[in-house]
Rosetta silent file (secondary structure, phi, psi, omega in degrees, C-alpha in Angstrom):
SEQUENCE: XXXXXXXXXXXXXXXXXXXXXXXXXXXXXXXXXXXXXXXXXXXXXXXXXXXXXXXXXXXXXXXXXXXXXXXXXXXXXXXXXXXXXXXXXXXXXXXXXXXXXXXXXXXXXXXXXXXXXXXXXXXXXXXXXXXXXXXXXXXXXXXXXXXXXXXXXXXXXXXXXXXXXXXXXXXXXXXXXXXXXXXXXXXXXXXXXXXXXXXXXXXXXXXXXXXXXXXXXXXXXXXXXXXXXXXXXXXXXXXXXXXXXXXXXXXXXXXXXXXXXXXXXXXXXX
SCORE:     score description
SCORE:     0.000 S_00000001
   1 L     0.000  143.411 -170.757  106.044  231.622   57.005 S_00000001
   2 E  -117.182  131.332 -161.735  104.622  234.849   57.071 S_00000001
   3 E  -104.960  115.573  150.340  106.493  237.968   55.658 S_00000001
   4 E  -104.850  122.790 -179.846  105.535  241.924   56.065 S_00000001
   5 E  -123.454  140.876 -153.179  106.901  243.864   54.027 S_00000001
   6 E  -110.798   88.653 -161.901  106.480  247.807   54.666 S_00000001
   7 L   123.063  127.539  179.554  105.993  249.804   51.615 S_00000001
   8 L  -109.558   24.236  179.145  104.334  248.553   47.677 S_00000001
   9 L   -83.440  179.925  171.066  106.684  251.118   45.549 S_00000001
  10 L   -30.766 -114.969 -154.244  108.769  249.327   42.829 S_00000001
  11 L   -28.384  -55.165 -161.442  111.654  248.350   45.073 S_00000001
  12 H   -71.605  -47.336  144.969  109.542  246.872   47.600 S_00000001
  13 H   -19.022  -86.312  173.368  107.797  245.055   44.576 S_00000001
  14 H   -23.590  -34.910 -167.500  110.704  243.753   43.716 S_00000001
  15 H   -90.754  -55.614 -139.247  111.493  241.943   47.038 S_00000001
  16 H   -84.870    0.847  173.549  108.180  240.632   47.601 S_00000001
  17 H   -77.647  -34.754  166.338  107.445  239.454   43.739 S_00000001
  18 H   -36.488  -61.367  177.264  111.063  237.441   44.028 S_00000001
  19 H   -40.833  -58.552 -165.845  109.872  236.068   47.743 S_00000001
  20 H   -96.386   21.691  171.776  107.153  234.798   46.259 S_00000001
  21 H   -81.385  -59.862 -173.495  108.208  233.378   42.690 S_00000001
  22 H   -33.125  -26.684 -142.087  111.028  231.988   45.509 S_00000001
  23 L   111.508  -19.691  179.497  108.278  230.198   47.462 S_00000001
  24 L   -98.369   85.627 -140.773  107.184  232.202   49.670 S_00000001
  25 L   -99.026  -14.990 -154.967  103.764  232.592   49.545 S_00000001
  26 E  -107.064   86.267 -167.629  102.582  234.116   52.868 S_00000001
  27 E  -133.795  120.524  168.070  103.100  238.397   51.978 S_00000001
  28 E  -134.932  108.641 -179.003  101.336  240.980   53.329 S_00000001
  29 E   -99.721  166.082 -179.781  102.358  244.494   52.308 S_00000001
  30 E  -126.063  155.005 -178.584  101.527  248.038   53.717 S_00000001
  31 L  -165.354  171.786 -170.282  101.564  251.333   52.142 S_00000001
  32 L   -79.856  170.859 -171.730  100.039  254.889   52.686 S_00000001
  33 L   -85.654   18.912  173.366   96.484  255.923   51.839 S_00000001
  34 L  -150.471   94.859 -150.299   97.933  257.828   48.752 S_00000001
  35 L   -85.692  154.232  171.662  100.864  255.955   47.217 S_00000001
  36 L  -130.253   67.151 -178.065  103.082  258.244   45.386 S_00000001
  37 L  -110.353  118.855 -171.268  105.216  255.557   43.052 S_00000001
  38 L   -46.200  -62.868 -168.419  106.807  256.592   40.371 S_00000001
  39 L  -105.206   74.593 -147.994  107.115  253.577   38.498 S_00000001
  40 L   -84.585  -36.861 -174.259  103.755  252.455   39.297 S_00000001
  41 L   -63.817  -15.228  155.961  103.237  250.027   36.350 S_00000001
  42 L   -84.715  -21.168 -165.279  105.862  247.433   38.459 S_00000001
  43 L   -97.166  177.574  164.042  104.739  248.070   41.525 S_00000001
  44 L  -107.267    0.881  156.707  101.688  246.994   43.967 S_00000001
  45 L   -18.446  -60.952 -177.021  100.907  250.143   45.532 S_00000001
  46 L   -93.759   39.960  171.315   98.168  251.042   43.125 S_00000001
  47 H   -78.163  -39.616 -139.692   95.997  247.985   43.909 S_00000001
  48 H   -61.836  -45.021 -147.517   95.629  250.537   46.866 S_00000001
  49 H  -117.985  -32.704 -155.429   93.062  253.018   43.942 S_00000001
  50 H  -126.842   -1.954 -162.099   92.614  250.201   41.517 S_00000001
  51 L    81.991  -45.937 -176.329   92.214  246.941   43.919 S_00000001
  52 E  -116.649  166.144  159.764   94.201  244.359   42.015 S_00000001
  53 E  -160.401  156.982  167.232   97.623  245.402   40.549 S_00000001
  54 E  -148.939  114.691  147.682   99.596  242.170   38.847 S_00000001
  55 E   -67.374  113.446  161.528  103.524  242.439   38.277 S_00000001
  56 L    59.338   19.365 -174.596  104.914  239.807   36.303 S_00000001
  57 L   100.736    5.111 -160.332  102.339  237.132   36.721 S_00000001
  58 E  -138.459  108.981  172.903  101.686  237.998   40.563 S_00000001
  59 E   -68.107 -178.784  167.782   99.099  239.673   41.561 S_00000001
  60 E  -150.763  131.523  171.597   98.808  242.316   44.809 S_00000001
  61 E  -107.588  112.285  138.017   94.889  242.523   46.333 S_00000001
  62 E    -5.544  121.962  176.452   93.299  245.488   47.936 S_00000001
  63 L  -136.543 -179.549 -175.065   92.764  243.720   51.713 S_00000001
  64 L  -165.548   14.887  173.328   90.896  245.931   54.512 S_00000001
  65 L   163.675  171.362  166.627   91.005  244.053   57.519 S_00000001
  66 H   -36.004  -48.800  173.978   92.227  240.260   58.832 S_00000001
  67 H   -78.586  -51.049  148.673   89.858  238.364   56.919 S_00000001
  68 H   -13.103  -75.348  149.474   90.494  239.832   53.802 S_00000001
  69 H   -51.312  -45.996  154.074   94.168  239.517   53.853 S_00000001
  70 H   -51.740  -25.874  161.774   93.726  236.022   54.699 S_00000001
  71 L   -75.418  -21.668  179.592   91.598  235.396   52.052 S_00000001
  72 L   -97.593  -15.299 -165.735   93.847  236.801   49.404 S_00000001
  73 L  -116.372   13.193  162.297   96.838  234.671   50.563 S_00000001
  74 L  -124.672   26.018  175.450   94.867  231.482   50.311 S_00000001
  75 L  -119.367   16.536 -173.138   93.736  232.608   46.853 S_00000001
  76 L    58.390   33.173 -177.606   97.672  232.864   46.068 S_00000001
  77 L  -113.825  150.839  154.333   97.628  236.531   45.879 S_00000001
  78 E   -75.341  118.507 -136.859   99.770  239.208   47.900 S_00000001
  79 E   -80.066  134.426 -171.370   97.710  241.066   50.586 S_00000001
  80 E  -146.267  137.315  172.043   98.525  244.807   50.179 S_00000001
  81 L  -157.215  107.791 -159.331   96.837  247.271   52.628 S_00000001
  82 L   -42.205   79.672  176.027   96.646  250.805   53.592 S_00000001
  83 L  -143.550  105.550 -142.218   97.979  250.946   57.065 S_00000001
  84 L  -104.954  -11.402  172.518  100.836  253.380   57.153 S_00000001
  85 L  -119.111    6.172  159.149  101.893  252.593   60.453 S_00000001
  86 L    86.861    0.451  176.880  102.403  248.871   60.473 S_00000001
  87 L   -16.308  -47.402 -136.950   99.118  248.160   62.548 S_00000001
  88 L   -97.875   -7.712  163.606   98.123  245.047   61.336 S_00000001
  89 H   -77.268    8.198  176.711  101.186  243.582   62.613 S_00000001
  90 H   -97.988    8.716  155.749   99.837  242.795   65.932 S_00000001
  91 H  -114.617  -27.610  168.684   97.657  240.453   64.319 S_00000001
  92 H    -8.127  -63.582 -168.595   99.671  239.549   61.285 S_00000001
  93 L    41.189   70.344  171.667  102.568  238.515   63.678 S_00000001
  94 L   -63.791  154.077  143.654  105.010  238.082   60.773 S_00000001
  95 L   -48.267  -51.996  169.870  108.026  236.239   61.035 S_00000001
  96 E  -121.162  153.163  169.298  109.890  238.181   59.330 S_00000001
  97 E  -131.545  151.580  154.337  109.567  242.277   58.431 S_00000001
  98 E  -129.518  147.866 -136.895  110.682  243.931   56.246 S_00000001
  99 E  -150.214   79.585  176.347  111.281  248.067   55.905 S_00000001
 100 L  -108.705   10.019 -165.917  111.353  248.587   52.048 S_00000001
 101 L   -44.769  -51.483 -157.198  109.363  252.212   52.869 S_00000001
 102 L    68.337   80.217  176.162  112.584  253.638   51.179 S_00000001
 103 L  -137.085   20.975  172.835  112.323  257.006   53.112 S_00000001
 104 L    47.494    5.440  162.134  116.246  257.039   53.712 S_00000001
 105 L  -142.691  151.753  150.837  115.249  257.082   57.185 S_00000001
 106 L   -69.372  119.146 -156.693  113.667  254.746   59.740 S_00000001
 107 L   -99.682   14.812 -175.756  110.102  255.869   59.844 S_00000001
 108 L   118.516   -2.549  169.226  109.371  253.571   63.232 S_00000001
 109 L   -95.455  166.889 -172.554  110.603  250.009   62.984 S_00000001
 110 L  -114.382  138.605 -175.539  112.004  248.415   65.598 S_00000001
 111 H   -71.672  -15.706  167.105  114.251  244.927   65.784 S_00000001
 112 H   -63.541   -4.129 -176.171  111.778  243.741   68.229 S_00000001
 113 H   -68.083  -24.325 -177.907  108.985  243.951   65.598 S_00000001
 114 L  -136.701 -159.908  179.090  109.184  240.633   64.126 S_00000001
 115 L   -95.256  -16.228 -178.971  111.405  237.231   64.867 S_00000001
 116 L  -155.858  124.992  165.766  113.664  238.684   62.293 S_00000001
 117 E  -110.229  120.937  158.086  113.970  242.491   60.690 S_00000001
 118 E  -104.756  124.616  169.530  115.306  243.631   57.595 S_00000001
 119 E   -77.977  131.628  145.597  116.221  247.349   56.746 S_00000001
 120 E  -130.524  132.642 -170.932  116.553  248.195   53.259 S_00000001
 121 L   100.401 -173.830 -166.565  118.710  251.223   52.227 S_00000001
 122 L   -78.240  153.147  167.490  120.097  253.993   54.074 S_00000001
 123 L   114.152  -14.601  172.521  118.532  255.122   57.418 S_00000001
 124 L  -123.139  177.840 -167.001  118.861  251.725   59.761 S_00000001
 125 L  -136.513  121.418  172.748  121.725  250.036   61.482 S_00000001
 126 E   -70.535  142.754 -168.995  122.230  246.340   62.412 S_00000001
 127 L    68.988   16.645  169.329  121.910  244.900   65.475 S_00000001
 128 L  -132.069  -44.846 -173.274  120.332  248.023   66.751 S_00000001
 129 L  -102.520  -32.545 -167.463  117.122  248.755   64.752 S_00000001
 130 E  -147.440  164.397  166.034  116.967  245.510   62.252 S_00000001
 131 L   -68.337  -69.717 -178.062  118.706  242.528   61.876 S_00000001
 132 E  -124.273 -158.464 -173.004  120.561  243.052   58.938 S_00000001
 133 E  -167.954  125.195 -172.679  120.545  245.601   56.485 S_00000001
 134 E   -96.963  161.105  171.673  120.309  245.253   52.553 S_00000001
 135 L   -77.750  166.256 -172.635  122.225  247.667   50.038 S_00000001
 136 L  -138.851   -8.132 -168.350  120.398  249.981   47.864 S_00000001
 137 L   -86.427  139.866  177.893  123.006  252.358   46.030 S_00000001
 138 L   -79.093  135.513 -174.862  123.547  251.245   42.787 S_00000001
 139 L   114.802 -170.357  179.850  127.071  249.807   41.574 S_00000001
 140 L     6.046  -94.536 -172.474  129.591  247.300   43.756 S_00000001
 141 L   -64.582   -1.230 -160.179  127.573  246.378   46.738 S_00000001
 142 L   -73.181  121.673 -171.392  123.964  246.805   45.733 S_00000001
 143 L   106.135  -25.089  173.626  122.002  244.053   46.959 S_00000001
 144 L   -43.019  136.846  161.735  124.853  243.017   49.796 S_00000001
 145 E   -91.168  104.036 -116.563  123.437  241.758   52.926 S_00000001
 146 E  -117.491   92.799  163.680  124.764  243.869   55.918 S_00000001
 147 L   -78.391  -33.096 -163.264  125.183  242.040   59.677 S_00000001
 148 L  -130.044  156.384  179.514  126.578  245.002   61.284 S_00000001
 149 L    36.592  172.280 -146.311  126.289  248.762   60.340 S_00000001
 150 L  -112.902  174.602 -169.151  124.556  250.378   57.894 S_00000001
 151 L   -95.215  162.330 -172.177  124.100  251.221   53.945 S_00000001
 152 L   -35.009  129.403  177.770  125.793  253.415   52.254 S_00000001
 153 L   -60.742 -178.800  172.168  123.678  257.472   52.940 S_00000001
 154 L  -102.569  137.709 -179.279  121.889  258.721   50.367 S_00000001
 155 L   -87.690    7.945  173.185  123.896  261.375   48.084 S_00000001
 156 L    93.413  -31.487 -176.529  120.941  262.757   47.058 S_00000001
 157 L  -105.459  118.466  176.961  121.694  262.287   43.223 S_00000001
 158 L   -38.116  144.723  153.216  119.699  259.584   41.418 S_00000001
 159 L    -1.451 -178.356  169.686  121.531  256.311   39.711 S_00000001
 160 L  -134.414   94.728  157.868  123.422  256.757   36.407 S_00000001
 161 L  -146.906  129.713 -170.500  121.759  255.211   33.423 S_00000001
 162 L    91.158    1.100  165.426  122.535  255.253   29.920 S_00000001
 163 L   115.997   19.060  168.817  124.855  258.376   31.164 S_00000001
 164 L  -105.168  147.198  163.153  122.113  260.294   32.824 S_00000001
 165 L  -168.117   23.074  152.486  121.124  260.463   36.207 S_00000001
 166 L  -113.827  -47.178 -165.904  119.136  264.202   37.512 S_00000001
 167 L   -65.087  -11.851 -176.834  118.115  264.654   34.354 S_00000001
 168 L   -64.223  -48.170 -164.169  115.994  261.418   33.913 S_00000001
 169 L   -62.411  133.958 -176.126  113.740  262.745   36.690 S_00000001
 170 L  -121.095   87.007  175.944  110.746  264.583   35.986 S_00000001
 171 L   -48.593  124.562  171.307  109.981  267.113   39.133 S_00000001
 172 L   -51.777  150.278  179.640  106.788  268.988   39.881 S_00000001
 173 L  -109.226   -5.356  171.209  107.050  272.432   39.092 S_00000001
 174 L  -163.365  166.810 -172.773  104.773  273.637   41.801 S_00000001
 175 L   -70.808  132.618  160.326  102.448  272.867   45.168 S_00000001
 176 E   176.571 -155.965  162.756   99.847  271.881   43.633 S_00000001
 177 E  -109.537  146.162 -164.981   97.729  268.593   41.459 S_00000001
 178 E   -86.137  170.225  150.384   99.590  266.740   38.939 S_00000001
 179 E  -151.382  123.194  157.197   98.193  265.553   36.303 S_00000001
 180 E   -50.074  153.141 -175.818  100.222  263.548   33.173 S_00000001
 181 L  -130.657  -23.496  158.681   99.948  264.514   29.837 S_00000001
 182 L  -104.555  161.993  178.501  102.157  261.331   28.786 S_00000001
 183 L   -92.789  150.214  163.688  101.673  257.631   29.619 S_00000001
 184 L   -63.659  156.546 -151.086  104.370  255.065   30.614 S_00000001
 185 L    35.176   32.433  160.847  105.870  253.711   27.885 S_00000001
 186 L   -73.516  171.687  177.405  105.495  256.577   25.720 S_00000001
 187 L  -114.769  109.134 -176.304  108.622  257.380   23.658 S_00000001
 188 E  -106.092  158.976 -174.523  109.783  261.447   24.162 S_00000001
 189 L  -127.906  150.153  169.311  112.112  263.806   22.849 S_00000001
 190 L   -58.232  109.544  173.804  113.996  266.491   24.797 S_00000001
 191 L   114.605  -48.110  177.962  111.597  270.011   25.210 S_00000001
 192 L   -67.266 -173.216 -137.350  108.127  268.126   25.137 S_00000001
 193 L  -115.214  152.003 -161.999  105.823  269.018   27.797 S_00000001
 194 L  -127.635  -48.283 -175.235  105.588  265.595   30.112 S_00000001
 195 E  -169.281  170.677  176.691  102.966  266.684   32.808 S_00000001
 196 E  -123.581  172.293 -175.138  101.282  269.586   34.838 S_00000001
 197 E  -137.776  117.458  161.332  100.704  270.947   38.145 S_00000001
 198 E   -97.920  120.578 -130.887   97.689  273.214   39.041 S_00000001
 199 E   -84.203  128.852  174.322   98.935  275.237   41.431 S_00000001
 200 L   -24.309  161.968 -171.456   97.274  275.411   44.851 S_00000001
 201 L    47.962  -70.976  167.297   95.635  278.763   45.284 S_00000001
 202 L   -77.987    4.565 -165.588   96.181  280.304   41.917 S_00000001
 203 L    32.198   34.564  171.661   95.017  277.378   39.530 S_00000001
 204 E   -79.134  138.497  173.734   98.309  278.626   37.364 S_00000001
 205 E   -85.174   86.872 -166.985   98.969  275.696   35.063 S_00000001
 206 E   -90.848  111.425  172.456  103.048  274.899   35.927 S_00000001
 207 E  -121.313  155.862 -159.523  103.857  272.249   33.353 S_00000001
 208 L   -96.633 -163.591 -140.985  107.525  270.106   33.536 S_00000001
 209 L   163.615  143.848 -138.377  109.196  269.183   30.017 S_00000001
 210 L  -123.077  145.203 -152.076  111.367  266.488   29.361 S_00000001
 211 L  -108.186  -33.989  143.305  115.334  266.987   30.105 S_00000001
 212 L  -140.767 -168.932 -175.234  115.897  264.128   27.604 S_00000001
 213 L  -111.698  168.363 -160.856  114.891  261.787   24.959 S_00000001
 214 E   163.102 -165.103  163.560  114.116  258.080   26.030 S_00000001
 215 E  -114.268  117.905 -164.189  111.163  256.366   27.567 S_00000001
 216 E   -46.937  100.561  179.887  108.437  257.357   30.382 S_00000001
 217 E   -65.646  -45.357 -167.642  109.523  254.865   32.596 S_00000001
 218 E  -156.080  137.877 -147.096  107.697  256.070   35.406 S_00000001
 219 E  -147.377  114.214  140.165  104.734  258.392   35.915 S_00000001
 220 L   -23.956  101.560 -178.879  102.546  259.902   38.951 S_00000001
 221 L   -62.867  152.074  170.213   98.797  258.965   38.834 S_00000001
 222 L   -48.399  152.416  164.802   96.648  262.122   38.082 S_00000001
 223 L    79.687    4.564  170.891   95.143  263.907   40.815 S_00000001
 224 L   -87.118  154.519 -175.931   97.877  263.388   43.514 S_00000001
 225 E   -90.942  137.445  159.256   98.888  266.659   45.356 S_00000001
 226 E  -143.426  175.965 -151.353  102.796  267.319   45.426 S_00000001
 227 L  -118.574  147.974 -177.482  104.952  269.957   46.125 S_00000001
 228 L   -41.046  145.356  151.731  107.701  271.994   43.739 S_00000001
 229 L   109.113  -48.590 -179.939  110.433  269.574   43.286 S_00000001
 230 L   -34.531  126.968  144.099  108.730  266.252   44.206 S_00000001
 231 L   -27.248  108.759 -161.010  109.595  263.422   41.918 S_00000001
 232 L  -145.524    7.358 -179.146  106.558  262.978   40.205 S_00000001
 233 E  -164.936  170.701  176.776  108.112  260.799   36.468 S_00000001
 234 E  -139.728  160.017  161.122  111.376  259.007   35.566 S_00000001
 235 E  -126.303  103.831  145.154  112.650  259.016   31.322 S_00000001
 236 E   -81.642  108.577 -156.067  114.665  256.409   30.505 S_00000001
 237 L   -89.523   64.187  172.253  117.140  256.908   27.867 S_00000001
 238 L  -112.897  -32.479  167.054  117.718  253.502   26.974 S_00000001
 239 L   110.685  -54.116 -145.284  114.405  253.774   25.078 S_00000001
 240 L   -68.524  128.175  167.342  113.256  250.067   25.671 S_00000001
 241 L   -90.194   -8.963 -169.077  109.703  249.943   26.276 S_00000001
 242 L   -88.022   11.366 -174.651  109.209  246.205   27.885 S_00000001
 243 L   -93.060   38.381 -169.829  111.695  247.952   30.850 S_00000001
 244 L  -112.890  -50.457 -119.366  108.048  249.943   31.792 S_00000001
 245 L  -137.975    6.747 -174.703  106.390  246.454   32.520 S_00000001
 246 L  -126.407  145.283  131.967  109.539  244.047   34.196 S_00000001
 247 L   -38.787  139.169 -154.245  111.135  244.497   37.657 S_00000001
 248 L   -90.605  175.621  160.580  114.056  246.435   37.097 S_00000001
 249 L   -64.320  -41.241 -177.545  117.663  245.574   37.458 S_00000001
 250 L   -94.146   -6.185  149.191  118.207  247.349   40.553 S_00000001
 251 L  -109.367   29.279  137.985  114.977  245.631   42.346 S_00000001
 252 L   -80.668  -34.716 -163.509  115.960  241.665   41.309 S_00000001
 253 H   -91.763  -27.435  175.794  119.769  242.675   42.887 S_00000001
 254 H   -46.656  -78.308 -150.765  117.868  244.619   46.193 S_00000001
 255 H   -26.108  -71.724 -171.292  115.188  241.452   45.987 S_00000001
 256 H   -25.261  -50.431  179.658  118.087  238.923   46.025 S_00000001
 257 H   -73.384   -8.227 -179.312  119.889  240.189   49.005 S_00000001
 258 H   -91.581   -8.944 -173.685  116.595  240.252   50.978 S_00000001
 259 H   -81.979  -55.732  179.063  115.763  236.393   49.639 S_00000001
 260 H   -12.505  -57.975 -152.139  119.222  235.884   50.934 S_00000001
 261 H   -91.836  -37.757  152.853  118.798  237.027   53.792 S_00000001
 262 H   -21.795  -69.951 -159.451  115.469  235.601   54.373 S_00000001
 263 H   -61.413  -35.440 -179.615  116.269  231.939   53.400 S_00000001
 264 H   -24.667  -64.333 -149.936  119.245  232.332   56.010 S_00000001
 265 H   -61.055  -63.713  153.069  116.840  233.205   58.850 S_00000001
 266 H     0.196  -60.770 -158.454  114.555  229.951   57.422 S_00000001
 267 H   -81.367  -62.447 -160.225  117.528  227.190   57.450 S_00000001
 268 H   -69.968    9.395  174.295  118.735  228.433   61.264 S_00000001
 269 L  -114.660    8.363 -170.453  115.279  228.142   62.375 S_00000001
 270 L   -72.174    0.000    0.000  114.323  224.588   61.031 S_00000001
């Protein structure tokens, strides 16, 4: 059965490395032509720059057209390809879609897009935009599959872990090009300098600084342009370095409710 999933950051990782350790071998993801994912060492976005990316024993392949992508999914790999608008689904013709973009809004899908749609996160509504809708807010419900209405909004304030949750984040400090000065899975203390920005126009060197101590979880690649503010690193002060290199907690409980929801749509169609 063939599966689109719309968006390679971590969470969307998460869903489609579960689909396919589940079985589900037929993946083709999309993403922009300059991914900006944080926690790029899980995800398969930066096959997009590097070709290959492999999560967890599962690779994601650089594809560029129909033949490509077809070629990568009968070599057991997932198909990952710069089309930011979902193109490729008029020859794809997935079964299923999925809308893991995470942009806390619907960015363009439609429930007519596939034989079955799933929203994940805040911004769609069931039985109007998608079929169902998975949760994404961390705590109670996260991972619930949704027939009717919609997920929770987004407050705006990141997750809570290890008692932190703004402060984890490591923000651009100006428009400009990032560049890291640490790697994921370094280990930092609160007050060292984490990454820089050179700022559009004046080539002033704006550098961020770490809010606490913990591990770089998650890191911009050099040379993307962002804007003050942007998200551009995560610290996690739990420390643990193998959580740099596994799907997280909070994309296995997303993943689940989208396998869920999947296998449903599978059994009523057999």
């Amino acid at each position: 059965m063939r599966i689109m999933i719309r968006g390679a950051g971590d969470l969307a990782s998460g869903i489609a490395w579960r689909l396919y350790r589940a079985g589900h071998r037929q993946i083709l993801m999309t993403e922009i032509e300059i991914p900006t994912t944080v926690r790029r060492s899980v995800a398969f976005s930066p096959a997009v720059y590097l070709n290959e990316m492999t999560v967890e024993g599962v690779t994601g392949q650089l594809v560029n057209d129909q033949e490509e992508a077809e070629a990568a999914i009968r070599a057991g790999k997932i198909a990952v390809m710069v089309d930011p608008d979902a193109e490729s689904r008029s020859w794809y013709q997935p079964a299923v879609l999925i809308d893991a973009i995470l942009a806390k809004r619907n960015l363009g899908t439609k429930i007519d897009d596939a034989e079955y749609v799933i929203g994940v996160g805040p911004g769609f509504t069931a039985q109007v935009d998608c079929d169902c809708v998975v949760e994404t807010k961390r705590g109670h419900f996260l991972g619930r599959v949704l027939s009717e209405g919609s997920a929770v909004p987004d407050t705006g304030v990141p997750g809570n872990i290890g008692g932190f949750t703004s402060e984890r984040i490591i923000r651009a400090g100006a428009d400009g090009t990032f560049r890291g000065l640490r790697r994921i899975g370094d280990l930092v203390k609160r007050g060292e300098e984490l990454a820089e920005v050179t700022e559009d126009h004046t080539g002033r060197i704006v550098k961020t600084y770490a809010n606490i101590d913990g591990v770089v979880r998650g890191m911009l690649q050099d040379g993307v342009h962002v804007y003050q503010g942007m998200k551009s690193g995560d610290v996690d002060p739990r420390g643990q370095i193998d959580y740099c290199t596994t799907v997280s907690d909070k994309a296995i409980g997303i993943a689940g409710g989208v396998l869920e929801a999947v296998d449903a749509y599978v059994r009523l169609h057999q």
